[in-house]
C-alpha positions, 0 to 999 in steps of 0.5 A: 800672526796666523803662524803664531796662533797656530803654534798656541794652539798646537801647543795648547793642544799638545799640552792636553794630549799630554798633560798625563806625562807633564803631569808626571814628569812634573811630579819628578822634577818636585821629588827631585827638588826634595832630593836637592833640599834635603841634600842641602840641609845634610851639607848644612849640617855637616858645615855646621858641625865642623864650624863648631868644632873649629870654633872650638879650636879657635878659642883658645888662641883667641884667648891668647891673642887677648893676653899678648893684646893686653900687653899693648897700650890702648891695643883696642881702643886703637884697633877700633877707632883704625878699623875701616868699617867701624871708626865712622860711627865712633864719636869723641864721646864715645873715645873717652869711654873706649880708651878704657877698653881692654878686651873684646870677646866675640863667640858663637852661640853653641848652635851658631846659626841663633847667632853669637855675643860680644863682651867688651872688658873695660878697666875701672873708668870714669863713666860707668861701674860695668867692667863688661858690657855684653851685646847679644845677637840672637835670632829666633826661631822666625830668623828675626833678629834680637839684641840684648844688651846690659845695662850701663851702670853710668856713674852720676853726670858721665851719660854719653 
């Protein structure tokens, strides 16, 4: 016990010995941090930069992909009501409306890190007159998340 408190105050009074060189050498180590961030925030911005032009490239061919999609019968009701993360919250109700569902379009707001939309294309239906709704997710400049949605147009007693 006696050896412990030794050892507090040898290094208690080592630290007031020294306490210009912690001091020091503590200011270092908070110049290096800066270094380390600032680094961090070029390589985010360089990350940045190449997901947006690859986005870019990637357009078109999702594009396509919605052409050749279109060709399938009931391609994305099917593909939706089968995906393993989103078929759970997909009601009976909510069925009747997606059969009618012809196109999904999701992109990235041009400075990706706001957030992104998606645009669900529907063929004229008996439950509302929209023949896209859209879904947006922004985040504002605090990183809190925004949803803006459009409003469904519902044809009289079709509400789901």
């Amino acid at each position: 016990r006696e050896m412990a408190e030794a050892k507090k105050v040898k290094t208690d009074t080592a630290f007031a010995e020294d306490e210009e060189a912690i001091l020091a050498a503590l200011e270092q180590i908070e110049a290096t941090q800066d270094k380390i961030e600032k680094l961090n925030d070029d390589a985010s911005d360089e990350v940045l930069t190449i997901e947006k032009k690859y986005n870019a490239k990637r357009r078109p061919l999702f594009v396509e992909r919605n052409k050749v999609a279109s060709q399938i019968p009931q391609f994305w009701f099917r593909a939706l009501t089968n995906h393993p993360a989103i078929s759970h919250t997909i009601t009976d109700r909510d069925e009747a409306a997606l059969s009618h569902l012809t196109g999904v379009d999701v992109q990235d707001f041009d400075d990706i890190k706001s957030g992104y939309s998606i645009t669900l294309h529907f063929a004229p239906n008996p439950f509302f007159e929209n023949s896209e709704l859209k879904k947006e997710f922004k985040y504002n400049a605090e990183g809190e998340l925004q949803v803006n949605a459009t409003p469904i147009k519902w044809k009289p007693g079709k509400d789901l």
